[in-house]
C-alpha positions in Angstrom: -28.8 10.2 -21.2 -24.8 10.4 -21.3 -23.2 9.2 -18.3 -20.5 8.8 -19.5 -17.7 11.2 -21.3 -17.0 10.8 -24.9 -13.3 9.5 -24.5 -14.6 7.0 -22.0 -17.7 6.2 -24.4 -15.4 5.7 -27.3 -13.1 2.9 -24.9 -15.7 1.5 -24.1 -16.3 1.1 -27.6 -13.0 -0.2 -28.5 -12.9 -3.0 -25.6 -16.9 -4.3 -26.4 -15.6 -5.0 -30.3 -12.6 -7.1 -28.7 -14.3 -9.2 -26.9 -16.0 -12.6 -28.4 -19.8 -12.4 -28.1 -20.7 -14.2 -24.8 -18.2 -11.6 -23.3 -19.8 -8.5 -24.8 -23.2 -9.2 -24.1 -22.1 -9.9 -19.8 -19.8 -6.9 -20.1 -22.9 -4.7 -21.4 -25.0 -6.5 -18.7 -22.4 -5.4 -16.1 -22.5 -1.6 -17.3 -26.1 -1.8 -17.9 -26.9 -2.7 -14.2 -24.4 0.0 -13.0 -26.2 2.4 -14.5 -29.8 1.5 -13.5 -33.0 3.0 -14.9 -32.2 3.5 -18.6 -28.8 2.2 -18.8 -29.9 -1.0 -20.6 -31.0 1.1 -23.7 -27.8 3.9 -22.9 -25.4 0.9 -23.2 -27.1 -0.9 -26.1 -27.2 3.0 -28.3 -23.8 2.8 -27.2 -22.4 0.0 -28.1 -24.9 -1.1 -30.7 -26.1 -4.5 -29.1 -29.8 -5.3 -29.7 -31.3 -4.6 -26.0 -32.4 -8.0 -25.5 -28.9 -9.4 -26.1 -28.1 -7.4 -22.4 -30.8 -8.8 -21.1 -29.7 -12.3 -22.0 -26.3 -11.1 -20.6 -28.2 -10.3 -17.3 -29.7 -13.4 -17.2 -26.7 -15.1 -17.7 -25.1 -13.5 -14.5 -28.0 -14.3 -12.4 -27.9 -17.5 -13.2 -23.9 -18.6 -13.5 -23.5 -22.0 -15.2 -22.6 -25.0 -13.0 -19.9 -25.7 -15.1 -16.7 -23.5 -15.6 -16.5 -21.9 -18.5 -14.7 -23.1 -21.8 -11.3 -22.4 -22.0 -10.0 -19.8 -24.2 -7.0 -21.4 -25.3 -6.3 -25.3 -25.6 -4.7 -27.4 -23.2 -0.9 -27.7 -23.6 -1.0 -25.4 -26.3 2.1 -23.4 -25.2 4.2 -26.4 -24.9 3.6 -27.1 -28.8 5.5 -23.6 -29.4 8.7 -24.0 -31.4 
């Protein structure tokens, strides 16, 4: 199964290893569930996440945290820039 074309396989590819784990595993949910039947083990080959890390992913968008997410950077960070 390749529903995707090499060039878009291979950004996809690039982006997935940029992001920080809790990221990749929702992205590969998000693709996964585009795809339907057989994209959860398309997207895993493809990337090369263990399947049941997407399926964590899934459950993590079904079930959103009550709480927003951490921050990324830390408060008032860019007003410490010199």
């Amino acid at each position: 199964m390749f529903p995707y074309p090499l060039p878009v396989e291979e950004t996809m590819r690039t982006f997935c290893d940029s992001l920080r784990e809790k990221d990749r595993r929702r992205y590969a949910a998000v693709e996964a569930a585009k795809l339907g039947h057989g994209g959860l083990t398309y997207l895993a080959q493809l990337l090369g996440l263990d399947p049941k890390t997407i399926q964590q992913g899934l459950k993590e968008l079904q079930n959103p945290p009550a709480v927003p997410p951490e921050r990324c950077r830390k408060k008032g960070a860019a007003a410490n820039e010199s």
